[in-house]
DRENNU-377690 format. One record per residue (C-alpha): x, y, z. Coordinates in steps of 0.5 Angstrom, whole numbers, plus 500, padded with zeros to 3 digits. Each point is the difference from the previous one (the first is absolute). Layout:
BEGIN
{px = X; py = Y; pz = Z} $
...
END
This chain:
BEGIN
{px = 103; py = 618; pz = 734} $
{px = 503; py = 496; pz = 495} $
{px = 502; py = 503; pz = 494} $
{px = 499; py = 495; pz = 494} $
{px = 506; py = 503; pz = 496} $
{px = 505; py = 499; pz = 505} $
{px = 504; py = 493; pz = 497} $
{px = 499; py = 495; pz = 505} $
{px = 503; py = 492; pz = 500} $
{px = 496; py = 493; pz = 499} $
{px = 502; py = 493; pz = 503} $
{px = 497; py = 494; pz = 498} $
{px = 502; py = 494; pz = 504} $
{px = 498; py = 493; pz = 501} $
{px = 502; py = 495; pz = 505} $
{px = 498; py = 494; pz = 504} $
{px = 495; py = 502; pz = 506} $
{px = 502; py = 502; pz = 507} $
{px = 499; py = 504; pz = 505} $
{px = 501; py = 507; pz = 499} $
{px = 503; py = 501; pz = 494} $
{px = 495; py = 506; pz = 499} $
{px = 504; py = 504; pz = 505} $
{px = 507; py = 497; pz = 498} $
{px = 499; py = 503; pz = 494} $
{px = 496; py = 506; pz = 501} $
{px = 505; py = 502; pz = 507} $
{px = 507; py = 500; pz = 494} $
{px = 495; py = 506; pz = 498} $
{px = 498; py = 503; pz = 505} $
{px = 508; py = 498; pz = 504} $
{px = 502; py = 505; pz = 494} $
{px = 495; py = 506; pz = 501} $
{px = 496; py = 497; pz = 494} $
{px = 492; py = 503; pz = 500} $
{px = 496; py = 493; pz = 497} $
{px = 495; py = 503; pz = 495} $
{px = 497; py = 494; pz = 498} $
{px = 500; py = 493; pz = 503} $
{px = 495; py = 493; pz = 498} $
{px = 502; py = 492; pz = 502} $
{px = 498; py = 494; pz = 498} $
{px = 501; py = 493; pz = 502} $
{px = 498; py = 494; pz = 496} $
{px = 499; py = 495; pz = 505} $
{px = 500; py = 493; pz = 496} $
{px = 507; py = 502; pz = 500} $
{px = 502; py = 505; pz = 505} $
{px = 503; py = 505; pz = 496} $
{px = 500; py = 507; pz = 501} $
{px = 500; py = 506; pz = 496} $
{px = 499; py = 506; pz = 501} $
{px = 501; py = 507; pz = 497} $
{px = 503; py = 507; pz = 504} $
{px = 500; py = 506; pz = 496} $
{px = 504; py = 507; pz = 504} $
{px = 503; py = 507; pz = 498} $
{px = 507; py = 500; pz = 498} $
{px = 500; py = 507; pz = 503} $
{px = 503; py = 500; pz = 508} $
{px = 503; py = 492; pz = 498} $
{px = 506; py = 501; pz = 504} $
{px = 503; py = 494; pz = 495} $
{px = 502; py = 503; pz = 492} $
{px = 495; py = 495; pz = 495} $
{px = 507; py = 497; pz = 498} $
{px = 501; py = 498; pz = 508} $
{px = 493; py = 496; pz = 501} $
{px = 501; py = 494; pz = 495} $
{px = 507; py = 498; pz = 504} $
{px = 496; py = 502; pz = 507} $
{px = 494; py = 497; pz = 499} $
{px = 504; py = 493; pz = 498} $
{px = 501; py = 499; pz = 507} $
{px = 492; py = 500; pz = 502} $
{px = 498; py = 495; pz = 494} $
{px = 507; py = 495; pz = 501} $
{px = 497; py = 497; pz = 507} $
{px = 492; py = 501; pz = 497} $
{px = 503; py = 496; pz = 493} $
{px = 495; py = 505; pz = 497} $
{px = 501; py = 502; pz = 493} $
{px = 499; py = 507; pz = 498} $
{px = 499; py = 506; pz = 495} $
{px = 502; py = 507; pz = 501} $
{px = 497; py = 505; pz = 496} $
{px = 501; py = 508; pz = 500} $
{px = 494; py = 504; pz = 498} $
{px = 504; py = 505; pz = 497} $
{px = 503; py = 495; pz = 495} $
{px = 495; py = 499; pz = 495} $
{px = 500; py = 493; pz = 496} $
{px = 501; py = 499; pz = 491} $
{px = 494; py = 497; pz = 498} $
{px = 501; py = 497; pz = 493} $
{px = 493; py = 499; pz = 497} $
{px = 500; py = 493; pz = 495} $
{px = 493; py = 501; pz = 495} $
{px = 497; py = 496; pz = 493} $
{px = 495; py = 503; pz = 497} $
{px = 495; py = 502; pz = 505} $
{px = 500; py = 507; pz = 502} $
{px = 496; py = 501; pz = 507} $
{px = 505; py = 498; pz = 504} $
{px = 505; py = 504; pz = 498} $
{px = 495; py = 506; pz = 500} $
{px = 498; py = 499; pz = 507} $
{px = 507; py = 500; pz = 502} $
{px = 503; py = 506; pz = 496} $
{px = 494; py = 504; pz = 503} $
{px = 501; py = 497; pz = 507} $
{px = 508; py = 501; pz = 500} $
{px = 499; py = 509; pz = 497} $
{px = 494; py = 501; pz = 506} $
{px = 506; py = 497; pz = 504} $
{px = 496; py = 494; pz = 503} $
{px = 506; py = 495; pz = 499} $
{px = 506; py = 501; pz = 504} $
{px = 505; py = 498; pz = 495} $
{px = 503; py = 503; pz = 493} $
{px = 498; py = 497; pz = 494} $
{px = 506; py = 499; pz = 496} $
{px = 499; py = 496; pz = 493} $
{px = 494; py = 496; pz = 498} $
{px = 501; py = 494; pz = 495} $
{px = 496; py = 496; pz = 496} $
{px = 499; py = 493; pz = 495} $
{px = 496; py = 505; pz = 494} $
{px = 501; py = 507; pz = 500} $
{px = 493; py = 502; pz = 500} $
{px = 502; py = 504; pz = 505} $
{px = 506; py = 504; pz = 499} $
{px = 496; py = 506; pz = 498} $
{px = 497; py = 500; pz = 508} $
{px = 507; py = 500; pz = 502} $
{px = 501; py = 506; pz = 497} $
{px = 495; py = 503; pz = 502} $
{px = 503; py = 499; pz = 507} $
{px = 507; py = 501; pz = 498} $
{px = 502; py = 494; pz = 502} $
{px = 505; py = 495; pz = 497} $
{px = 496; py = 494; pz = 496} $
{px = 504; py = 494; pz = 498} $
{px = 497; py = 495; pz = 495} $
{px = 502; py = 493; pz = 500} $
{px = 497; py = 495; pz = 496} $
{px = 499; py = 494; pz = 503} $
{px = 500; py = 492; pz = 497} $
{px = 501; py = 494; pz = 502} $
{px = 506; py = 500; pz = 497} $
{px = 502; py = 506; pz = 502} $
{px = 498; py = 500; pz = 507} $
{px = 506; py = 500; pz = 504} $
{px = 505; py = 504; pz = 496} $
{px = 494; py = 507; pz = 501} $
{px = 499; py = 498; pz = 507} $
{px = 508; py = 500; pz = 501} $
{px = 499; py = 507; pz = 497} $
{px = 494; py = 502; pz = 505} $
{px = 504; py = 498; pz = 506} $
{px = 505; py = 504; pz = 497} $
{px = 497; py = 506; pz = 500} $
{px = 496; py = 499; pz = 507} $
{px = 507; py = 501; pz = 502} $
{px = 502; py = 505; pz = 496} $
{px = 495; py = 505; pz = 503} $
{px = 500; py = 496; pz = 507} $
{px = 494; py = 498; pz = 500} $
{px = 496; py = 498; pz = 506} $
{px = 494; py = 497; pz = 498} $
{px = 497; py = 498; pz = 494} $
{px = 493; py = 500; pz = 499} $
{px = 496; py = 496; pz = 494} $
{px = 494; py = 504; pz = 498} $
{px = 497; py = 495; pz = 495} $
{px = 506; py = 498; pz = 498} $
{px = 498; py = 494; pz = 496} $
{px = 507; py = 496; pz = 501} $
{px = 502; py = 493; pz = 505} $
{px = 506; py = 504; pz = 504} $
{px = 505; py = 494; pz = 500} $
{px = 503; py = 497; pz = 507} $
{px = 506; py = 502; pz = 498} $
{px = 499; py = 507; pz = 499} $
{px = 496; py = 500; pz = 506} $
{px = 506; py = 497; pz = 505} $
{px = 504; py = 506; pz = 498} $
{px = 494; py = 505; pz = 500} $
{px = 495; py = 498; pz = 506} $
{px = 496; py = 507; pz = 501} $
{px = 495; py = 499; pz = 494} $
{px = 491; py = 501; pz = 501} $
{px = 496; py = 498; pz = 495} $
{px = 492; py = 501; pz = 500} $
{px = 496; py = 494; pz = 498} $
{px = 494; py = 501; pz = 497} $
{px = 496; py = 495; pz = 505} $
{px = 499; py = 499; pz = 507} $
{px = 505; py = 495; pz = 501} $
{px = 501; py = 495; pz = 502} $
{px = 494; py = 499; pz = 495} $
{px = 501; py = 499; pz = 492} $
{px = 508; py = 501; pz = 500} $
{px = 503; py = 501; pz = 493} $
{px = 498; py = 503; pz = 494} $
{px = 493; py = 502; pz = 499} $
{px = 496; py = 500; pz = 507} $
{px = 494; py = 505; pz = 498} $
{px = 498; py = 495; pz = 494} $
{px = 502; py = 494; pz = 505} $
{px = 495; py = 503; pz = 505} $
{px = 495; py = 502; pz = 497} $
{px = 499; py = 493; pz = 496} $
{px = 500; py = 498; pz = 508} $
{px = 494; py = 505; pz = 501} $
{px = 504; py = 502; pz = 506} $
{px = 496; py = 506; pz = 505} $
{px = 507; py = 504; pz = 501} $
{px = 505; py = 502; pz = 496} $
{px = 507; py = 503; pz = 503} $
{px = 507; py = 503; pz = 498} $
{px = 506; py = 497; pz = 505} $
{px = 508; py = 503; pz = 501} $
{px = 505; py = 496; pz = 502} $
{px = 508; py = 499; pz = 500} $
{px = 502; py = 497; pz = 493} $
{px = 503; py = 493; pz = 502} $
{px = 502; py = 494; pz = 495} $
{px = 493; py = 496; pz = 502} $
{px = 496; py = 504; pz = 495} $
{px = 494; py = 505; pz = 504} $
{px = 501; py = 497; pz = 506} $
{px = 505; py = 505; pz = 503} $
{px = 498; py = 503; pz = 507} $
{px = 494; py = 504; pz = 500} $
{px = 501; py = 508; pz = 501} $
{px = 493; py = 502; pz = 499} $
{px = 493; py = 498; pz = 498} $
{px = 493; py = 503; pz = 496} $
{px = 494; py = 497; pz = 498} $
{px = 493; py = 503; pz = 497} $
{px = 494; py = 495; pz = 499} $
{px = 497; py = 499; pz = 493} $
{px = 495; py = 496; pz = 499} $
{px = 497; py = 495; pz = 493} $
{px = 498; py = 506; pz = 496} $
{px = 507; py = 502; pz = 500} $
{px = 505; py = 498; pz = 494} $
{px = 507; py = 499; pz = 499} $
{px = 502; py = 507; pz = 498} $
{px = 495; py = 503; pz = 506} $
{px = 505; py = 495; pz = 504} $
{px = 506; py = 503; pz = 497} $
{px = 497; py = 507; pz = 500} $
{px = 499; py = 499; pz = 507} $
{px = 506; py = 497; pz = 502} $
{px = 504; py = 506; pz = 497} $
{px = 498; py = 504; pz = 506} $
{px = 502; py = 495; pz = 504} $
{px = 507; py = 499; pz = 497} $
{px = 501; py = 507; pz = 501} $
{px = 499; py = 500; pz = 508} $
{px = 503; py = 494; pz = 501} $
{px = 506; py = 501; pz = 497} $
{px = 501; py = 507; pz = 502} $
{px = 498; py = 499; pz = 508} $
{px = 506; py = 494; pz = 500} $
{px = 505; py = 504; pz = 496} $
{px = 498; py = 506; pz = 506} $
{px = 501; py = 495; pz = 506} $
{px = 506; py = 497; pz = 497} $
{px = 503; py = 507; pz = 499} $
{px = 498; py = 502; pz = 507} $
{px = 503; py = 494; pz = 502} $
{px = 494; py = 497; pz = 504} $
{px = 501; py = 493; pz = 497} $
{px = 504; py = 493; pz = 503} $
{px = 500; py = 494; pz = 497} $
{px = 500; py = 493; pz = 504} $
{px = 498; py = 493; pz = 496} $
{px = 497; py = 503; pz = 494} $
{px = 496; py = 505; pz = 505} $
{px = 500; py = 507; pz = 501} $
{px = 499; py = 504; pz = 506} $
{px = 498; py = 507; pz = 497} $
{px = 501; py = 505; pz = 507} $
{px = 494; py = 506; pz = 501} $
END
């Protein structure tokens, strides 16, 4: 029986298809005494890459975790496979970046004490500082930086010094109501924002009014990794609940909150699990 406290290993690999990679790479752990717990694959057909995600326990490993990075180059050289090796043990530093609106933030906060999210968070920072008392509330570090067109730049010099500072992982935007800039994200790619419509319609700013003006039956929440095109990053997750004419705009709203809290929290969950690969601007999110 496996005991789920036990710390296990997680590659996440992808390569162009051949004939037995799923045996390559599960044989390197069963060559060295590994007990695979979890195992899912994909193959994208219209262009023959394959991704695959292989969990085991670290428990009976003949390999110390410091050797299996310099082993496993010697499987993935020849596949020309790039990949990721995670420990379930070490637990990622979320930083979460907020403005004005708190139900996001609340969501996480409450989700990350019940223990849901496998990661520490360790500051959250803000454009206002409305929301400096929840912080402390949490005893969490808040650090306000007000944000102008004029002053853009030298605050987010000053964000990224911080993200290194607390060797930050991964940034979440909670409703962070700021365009990150593409210099900021070349030097931190890990970012999740959650916007407040079923992308890829209504992107930018105010979806709910520009749905509802449209008449639209369904409205949707979308998590996706933050890329320099605006809110048009690989999706992560997606939600959606049907409305209908006698909704308003402030009952869209009221109901994409809801929408919002779930979706963000499932890709942060899936992202901190490290169930998710990128490949041109897709995602494949493992089971």
């Amino acid at each position: 029986m496996l005991c789920m406290n036990q710390p296990t290993a997680t590659l996440l690999v992808s390569c162009p298809d051949s004939p037995g990679l799923v045996a390559k790479i599960a044989n390197f752990i069963y060559a060295n005494g590994g007990n695979i717990i979890h195992a899912d694959q994909h193959t994208d057909c219209a262009t023959s890459l394959f991704l695959i995600r292989i969990e085991w326990q670290l428990e009976g490993f003949n390999l110390p975790r410091e050797a299996i990075a310099t082993a496993f180059k010697a499987i993935a050289k020849p596949l020309k496979a790039t990949w990721q090796l995670h420990f379930s043990d070490t637990l990622p530093k979320v930083a979460i970046w907020v403005t004005k609106q708190d139900h996001c933030l609340w969501d996480l906060l409450w989700r990350h004490q019940a223990k849901e999210l496998p990661g520490t968070i360790a500051l959250i920072m803000s454009n206002h500082p409305h929301l400096e008392a929840i912080a402390k509330q949490f005893k969490l570090d808040f650090y306000h930086f007000t944000i102008t067109p004029e002053t853009k730049a030298a605050q987010e010099a000053k964000q990224l010094e911080l993200l290194n500072q607390y060797e930050i992982d991964l940034v979440v935007l909670a409703k962070y109501m700021q365009i990150i800039s593409p210099e900021l994200i070349n030097q931190f790619p890990n970012i999740i924002n959650i916007h407040h419509s079923f992308l890829p319609a209504f992107p930018g700013a105010k979806p709910y009014h520009r749905a509802h003006a449209r008449g639209v039956k369904i409205i949707g929440a979308t998590a996706h990794y933050v890329t320099k095109d605006l809110d048009e990053g690989p999706i992560i997750e997606q939600e959606v609940v049907r409305v209908n004419h006698q909704d308003t705009v402030a009952d869209l709203i009221r109901q994409g909150k809801d929408l919002e809290r779930l979706v963000l929290s499932r890709a942060v969950r899936l992202h901190l699990q490290n169930r998710i690969l990128v490949y041109e601007n897709k995602t494949v999110v493992f089971s």
